[in-house]
Structures are given as structure tokens and as C-alpha cells.
N, C-alpha and C positions, 0 to 999 in steps of 0.2 A: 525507358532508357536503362532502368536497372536490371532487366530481361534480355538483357541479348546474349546471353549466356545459352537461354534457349530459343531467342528468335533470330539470331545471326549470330552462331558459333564457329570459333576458329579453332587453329591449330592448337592454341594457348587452354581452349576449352576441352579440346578431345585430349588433350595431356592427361590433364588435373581429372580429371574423369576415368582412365585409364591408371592412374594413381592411386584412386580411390579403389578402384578393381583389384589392382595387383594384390593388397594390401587385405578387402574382404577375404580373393579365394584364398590367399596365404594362410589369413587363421582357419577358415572351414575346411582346407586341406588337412591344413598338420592334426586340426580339432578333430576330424573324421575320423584319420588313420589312428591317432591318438583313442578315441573312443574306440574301435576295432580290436586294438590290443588290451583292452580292458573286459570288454563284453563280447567278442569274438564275432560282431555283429557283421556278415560280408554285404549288408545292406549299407551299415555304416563305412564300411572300408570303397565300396563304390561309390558311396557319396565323399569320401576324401579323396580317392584316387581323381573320378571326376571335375572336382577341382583342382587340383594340384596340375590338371592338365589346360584349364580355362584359365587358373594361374600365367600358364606360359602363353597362353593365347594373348591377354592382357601386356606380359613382356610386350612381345612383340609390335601390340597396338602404341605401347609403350614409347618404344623407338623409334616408329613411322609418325607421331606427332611431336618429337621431343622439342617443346618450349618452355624451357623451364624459366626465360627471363622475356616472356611474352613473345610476338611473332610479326612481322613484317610481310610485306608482298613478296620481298626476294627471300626471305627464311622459309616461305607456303613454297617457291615454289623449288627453292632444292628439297623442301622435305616431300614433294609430289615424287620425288622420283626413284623415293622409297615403297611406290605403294603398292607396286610389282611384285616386288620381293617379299613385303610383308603379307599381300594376298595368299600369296602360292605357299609364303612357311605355315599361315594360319591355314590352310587347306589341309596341308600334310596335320597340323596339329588335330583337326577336327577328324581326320581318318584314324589316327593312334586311339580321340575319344571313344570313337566309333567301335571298332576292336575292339579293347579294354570293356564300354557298356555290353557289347554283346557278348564276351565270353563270361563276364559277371552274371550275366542275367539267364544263359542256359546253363549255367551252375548253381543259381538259385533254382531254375526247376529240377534240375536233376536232383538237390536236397528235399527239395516241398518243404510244409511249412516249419519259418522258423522262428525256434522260439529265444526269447531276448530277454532280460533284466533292466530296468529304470525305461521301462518305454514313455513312460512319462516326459524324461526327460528328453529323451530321444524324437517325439511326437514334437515337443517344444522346440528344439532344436531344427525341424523340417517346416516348422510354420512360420520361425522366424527366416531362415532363408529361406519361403517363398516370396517372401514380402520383399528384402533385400532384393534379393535375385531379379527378381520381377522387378522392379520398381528400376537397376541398372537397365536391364532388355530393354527396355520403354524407352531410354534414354539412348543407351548405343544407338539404338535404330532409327532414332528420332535425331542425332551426328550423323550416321552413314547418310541418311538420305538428303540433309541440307548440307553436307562438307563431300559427296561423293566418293565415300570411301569405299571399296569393295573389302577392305581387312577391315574397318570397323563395323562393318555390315554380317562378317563371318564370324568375330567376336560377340557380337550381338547372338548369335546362333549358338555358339555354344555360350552362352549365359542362359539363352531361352532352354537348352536343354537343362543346363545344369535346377534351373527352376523347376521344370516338369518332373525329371526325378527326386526333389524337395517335395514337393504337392503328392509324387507315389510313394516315397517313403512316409509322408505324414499319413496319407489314406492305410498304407501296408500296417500300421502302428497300431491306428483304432482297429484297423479288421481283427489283429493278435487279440489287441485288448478284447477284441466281443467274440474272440474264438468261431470267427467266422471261418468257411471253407473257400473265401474265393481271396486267398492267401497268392493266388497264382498272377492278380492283376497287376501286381510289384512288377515282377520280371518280363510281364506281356509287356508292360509300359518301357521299362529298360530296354527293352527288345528291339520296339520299334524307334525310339529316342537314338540309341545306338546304330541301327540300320541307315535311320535319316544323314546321321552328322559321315558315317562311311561313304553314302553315295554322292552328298554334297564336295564332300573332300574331294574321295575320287575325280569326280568329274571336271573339276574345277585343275586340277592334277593334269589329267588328259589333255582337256582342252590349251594346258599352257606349254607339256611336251611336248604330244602328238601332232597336235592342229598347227600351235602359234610357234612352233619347233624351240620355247625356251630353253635353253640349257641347264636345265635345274638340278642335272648331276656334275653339273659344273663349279667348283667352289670359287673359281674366277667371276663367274656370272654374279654368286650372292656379295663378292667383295667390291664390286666395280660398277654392276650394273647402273646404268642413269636412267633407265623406264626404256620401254620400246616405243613411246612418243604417243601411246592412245589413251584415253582414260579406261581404267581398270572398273567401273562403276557402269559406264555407260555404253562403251566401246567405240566412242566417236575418236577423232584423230584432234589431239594436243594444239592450240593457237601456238604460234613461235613466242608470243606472249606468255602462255602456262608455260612452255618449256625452258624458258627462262633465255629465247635468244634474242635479244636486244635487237631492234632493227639498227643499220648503218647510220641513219637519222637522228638515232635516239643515244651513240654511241659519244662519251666525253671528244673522241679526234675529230669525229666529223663534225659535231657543233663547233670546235674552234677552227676547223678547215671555213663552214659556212660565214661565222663569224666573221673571217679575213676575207674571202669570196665579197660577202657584204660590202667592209669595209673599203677594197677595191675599186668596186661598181661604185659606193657614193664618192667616195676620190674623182672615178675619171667622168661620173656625171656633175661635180663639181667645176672640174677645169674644163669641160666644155659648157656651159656656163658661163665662166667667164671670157671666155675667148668669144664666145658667143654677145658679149655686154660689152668686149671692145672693138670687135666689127663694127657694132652698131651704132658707138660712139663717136668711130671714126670715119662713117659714112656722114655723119650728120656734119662733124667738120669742114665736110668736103662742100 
């Protein structure tokens, strides 16, 4: 009973979770660029750029679950019909990361190897956010897939990057430390970490301009949108129930229309009834 935080999570838990995120990448951002401008480290400055941009991935997860005084069936299901739009912006976010790790990382090889001050410190700093990092991935992913999210499924993605290049920055740290030669495994890692989150983006991109014709150069679409009625996770089509449209049935006018309906029918099953018990009254008179 005290687990259902991770055995049956809701809106109210993808918040608080997403809360806890904004709040990690925010320090490891400013902490990164911060460290950057001291030791000129562009290892470090990719690991703060990096996050500063999972930062805004986490907004956005942000606002697609916002319950900040817990959540209801009907508060799930207007916040469903944000998950369109937070897909598609976390998409475009994961292509910016994407960019950003790849032009970092062929400008670590064009430098070769580099050398840094307090790697110590710096080593420490990549081991504690693996563990962080890692330990959020595990969790988003383990939300996306029992809340069907497809935006907390792509935040999940960039966290898992943002981990991977923590674990190549702490690996890149010992290699300095033992003045190894395969100083190049930093940026081969950024490389392809960065190629992945570009073609994920991308595609996810396409598939919602090209294919499903969203209007995503639209800024009417991002203000207004109510979802295009399918789920974003699975791509089945929406119950009138998930989309929040109340059957005729289930609407306050029509239970007091049936009400009176009701009421009605036992009225005029009543007075036949009685007409019925003075026929038969009056037969027997007879």
C-alpha cells in the first residue's frame, strides 16, 4: 500500500518526480558551465550544456503532468491532452541535445587530448551523477511505461544520455589521470550519444509533420491544441472516456430528463392500477 508510488503511479507522481529533475539538472547545469569557466574544461562545459538542456526537457515533463494538489480522473484526463505537444517539444529538445553533443565532441577530436586541473574533483563529480542520473532513467522509464507517456518516455532518453556522458566523462578522467592514449573514447562516446538523441528527435519530428500533418509551425496549434484523440505512447485511438467526452447517459440533463421519464412511467403505471382495482371492484358488485 505504501508503494504505489511505483506500482500504480499517477499524474501526482510523474509531477513530483519531474520536480526532482528540474531541480538535479538545474545545479549540474549552472555546476558544469560554472566549473568550465574556472578550468576551461569543454568536457565539463558539455556536461553543463547537456543538462541545462535535459533541464528544459524536465520543464516540459513538468507541465504535461502538473498536479501539484494531487489529480483526479477528470484532472488525468485534460492533462492527456497535453501529451501531443509535450512529445513533439521534448523531440525538438532531444535534436538541439543532439547538435550541441555532436559539435562538442568533433571539437574534442579536433583538440586531442586534454589536459585539466582538480580531476579528482572532476572524476568525483561524473561518478556521482552516474548514480543520480541513472537511478532518475530507471524511474522515468519505469512512469513512461505504466502511465503511457511518450514525453516521459523521451525525457527518460535524455536523462539516459545525460548518464552515459557522466560514466565517459568519469572513464575520460582516469584515462588523463594514467596518461593513457585512448583519450579519443570521451568524444567517440559523445559522438554517438549525440547522433542517437538527433535521430530520435528527428524522426519523431517527421513522423508528427510530415506523416500525421501536425502543425508544429503553428503557434495556434502549441496554444490550443486538445490532442489528435490517439494515444502518443501506443498509437491506438482514445475511449470517448480517455478524451474526456462524457456519454449523453452519464451527462447531469439527461439523468434528471431520465429521472422524470422514470417518475412518469411509475405515475401512469400507478393510475392504471388503480382504475384497474376499481373495475374489478365494481364487477364484483354487480
Amino acid at each position: 500500500m505504501g508503494f504505489t508510488f511505483w506500482t500504480e503511479p499517477n499524474s501526482a507522481h510523474a509531477f513530483r518526480l519531474s520536480i526532482v529533475s528540474v531541480v538535479v539538472t538545474a545545479v549540474a547545469g549552472i555546476g558544469g558551465c560554472i566549473e568550465y569557466g574556472i578550468s576551461g574544461s569543454s568536457l565539463m562545459l558539455c556536461y553543463g550544456l547537456e543538462n541545462l538542456v535535459d533541464f528544459l526537457s524536465s520543464v516540459v515533463v513538468c507541465w504535461r503532468f502538473f498536479s501539484p494538489g494531487g489529480t483526479t480522473v477528470a484532472h488525468d484526463t485534460d492533462l492527456r491532452k497535453r501529451e501531443k505537444r509535450a512529445s513533439i517539444a521534448i523531440s525538438i529538445i532531444l535534436s538541439l541535445l543532439g547538435i550541441g553533443v555532436i559539435v562538442a565532441a568533433i571539437e574534442d577530436f579536433t583538440e586531442g587530448e586534454e589536459k585539466m586541473e582538480n580531476l579528482e574533483k572532476v572524476a568525483l563529480t561524473a561518478i556521482v551523477s552516474v548514480v543520480v542520473f541513472g537511478f532518475m532513467t530507471a524511474i522515468k522509464f519505469h512512469y513512461a511505461k505504466l502511465l503511457q507517456s511518450a514525453s516521459l518516455q523521451k525525457d527518460a532518453i535524455c536523462s539516459l544520455i545525460g548518464t552515459i556522458l557522466s560514466g565517459s566523462l568519469f572513464v575520460n578522467s582516469l584515462i588523463i589521470l594514467n596518461r593513457s592514449s585512448t583519450w579519443w573514447l570521451d568524444p567517440l562516446v559523445a559522438f554517438g550519444c549525440g547522433t542517437a538523441a538527433l535521430v530520435i528527435g528527428m524522426k519523431s519530428i517527421y513522423i508528427a509533420y510530415v506523416i500525421q500533418g501536425v502543425p508544429v509551425c503553428d503557434p495556434r496549434w502549441w496554444l490550443t491544441s486538445q490532442g489528435d484523440g490517439s494515444d502518443e505512447f501506443t498509437g491506438r485511438k482514445l475511449t470517448p472516456e480517455e478524451k474526456g467526452e462524457a456519454s449523453a447517459a452519464a451527462s447531469p440533463e439527461s439523468e434528471m430528463a431520465a429521472r422524470k421519464k422514470n417518475g412518469e412511467s411509475n405515475g401512469e403505471a400507478n393510475g392504471n392500477q388503480e382504475r384497474s382495482d376499481e373495475d374489478e371492484l365494481e364487477s364484483r358488485i354487480v
